[in-house]
Phi, psi and omega in degrees: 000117163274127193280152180191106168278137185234117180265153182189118167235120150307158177216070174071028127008099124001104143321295183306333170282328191277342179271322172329298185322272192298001168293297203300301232267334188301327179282348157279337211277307172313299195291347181274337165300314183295342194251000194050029150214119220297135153313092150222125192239129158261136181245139187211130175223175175190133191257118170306305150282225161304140169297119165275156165224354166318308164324299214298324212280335181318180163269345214210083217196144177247140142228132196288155171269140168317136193239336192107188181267098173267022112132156134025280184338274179315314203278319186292327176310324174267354158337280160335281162340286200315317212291313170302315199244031179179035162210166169276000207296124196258049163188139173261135191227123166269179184194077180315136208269332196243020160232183195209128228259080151007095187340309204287330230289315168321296199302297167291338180283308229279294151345278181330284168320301176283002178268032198223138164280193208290129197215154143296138182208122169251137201294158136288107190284138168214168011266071112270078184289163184261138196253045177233140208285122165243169177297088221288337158336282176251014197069356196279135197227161175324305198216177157269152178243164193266351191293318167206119166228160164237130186248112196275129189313339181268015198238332149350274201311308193288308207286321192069169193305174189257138183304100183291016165277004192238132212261304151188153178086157185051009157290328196285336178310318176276349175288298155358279191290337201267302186312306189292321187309306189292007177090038185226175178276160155208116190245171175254153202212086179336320193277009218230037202304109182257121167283160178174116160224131178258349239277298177281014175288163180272146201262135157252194182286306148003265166006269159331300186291290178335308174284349177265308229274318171321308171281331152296332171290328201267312190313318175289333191252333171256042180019053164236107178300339187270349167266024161279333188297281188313334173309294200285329160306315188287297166319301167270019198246333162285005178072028180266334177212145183294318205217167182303329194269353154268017164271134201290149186290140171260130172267066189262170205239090178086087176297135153303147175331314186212166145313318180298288179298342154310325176249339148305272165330332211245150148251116148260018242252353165228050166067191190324303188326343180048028197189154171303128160269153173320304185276007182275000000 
């Protein structure tokens, strides 16, 4: 029996996507069973937004009291917490609320993760794939994306939360690299198939000011100016802030050991991709 905590923070969620969702995972959680290999999955959520109730119908399920929109971060973090200190759960799962679980995917990730040493092992998105390049060899990929990854307790445990300076986008990047500085892995598992599809949502402006300010912080916390430079360029040229001198002072919270390991571990060499891309 494999223990497996499932994270999930809504934001104004649909019902009809969150009862989709949880359809998708029952119907992998049968198929990984049919495979013989048995399942207990704790469900641990929290609503960012409007209260949901489609979750609440799992048998085995947490739901966190609501904080209000305490950002991306704040919310997974306290997932965690639950999940550390009041399951037994020996792998963590994320799940974007507005994707759906493949039949196989328990079964391949999970499979995968144990024939691997101890690794962060991030799903394969379709039919929209994240266009960043992995090792076909070792698996080995830049970063994990948080939309549905899996995380082994001891790697939880050794890396610590995730920076609550990134309000949401690019924690999971620095959780990624903050991994490897500790010596653990973070590979990709083909077979491990998550739908999410992003590809035509529309950037508002919100949005925007989140994902630069955001890309400016791992830049800045991973000593690369220029793509602070380029962030913050983004930033007055969107009218997110008029001028350089109203962009807020960064503040970071845990410098990697050196620059030299910093920049070893980080990629910036394509922009947001954090990564050699696939098609280039």
């Amino acid at each position: 029996m494999v223990e497996l905590a499932i994270g999930i923070v809504t934001y104004n969620t649909k019902e009809s996507e969150l009862e989709m969702w949880l359809h998708s995972l029952k119907q992998a959680k049968n198929y990984s069973e049919s495979k013989g290999l048995d399942l207990n999955i704790k469900l641990i959520y929290i609503d960012n937004g409007n209260k949901s109730q489609a979750l609440s119908a799992y048998e085995n399920v947490t739901r966190l009291d609501s904080r209000g929109n305490i950002g991306f971060t704040v919310a997974s973090n306290l997932i965690v917490e639950e999940m550390l200190s009041n399951t037994g759960a020996e792998y963590y799962l994320t799940g974007n609320p507005d994707g759906m679980f493949h039949p196989y995917f328990f079964y391949e990730i999970i499979t995968f993760a144990k024939g691997k040493p101890l690794a962060i092992v991030e799903c394969s998105q379709f039919p929209e794939e994240h266009p960043k390049m992995y090792d076909k060899e070792t698996f080995e990929v830049s970063w994990a994306s948080g939309c549905a990854s899996l995380y082994p307790r001891e790697i939880l445990n050794k890396v610590g939360s995730l920076d609550e300076n990134f309000f949401m986008y690019c924690e999971d990047v620095d959780f990624s690299w903050r991994t490897k500085l500790a010596g653990y892995k973070v590979l990709h598992c083909p077979n491990a198939l998550y739908a999410h599809f992003v590809i035509n949502r529309k950037a508002t402006k919100t949005t925007t000011k989140f994902f630069y300010e955001s890309g400016r912080y791992l830049g800045k916390k991973y000593h690369n100016a220029e793509f602070v430079d380029f962030c913050e360029e983004v930033l007055v040229a969107e009218g997110i802030y008029s001028t350089y001198e109203e962009l807020p002072q960064i503040e970071v919270n845990g410098l990697p050991a050196s620059k030299e390991q910093a920049i070893d571990v980080s990629n910036f060499v394509e922009k947001f991709y954090f990564s050699r891309g696939r098609w280039s």
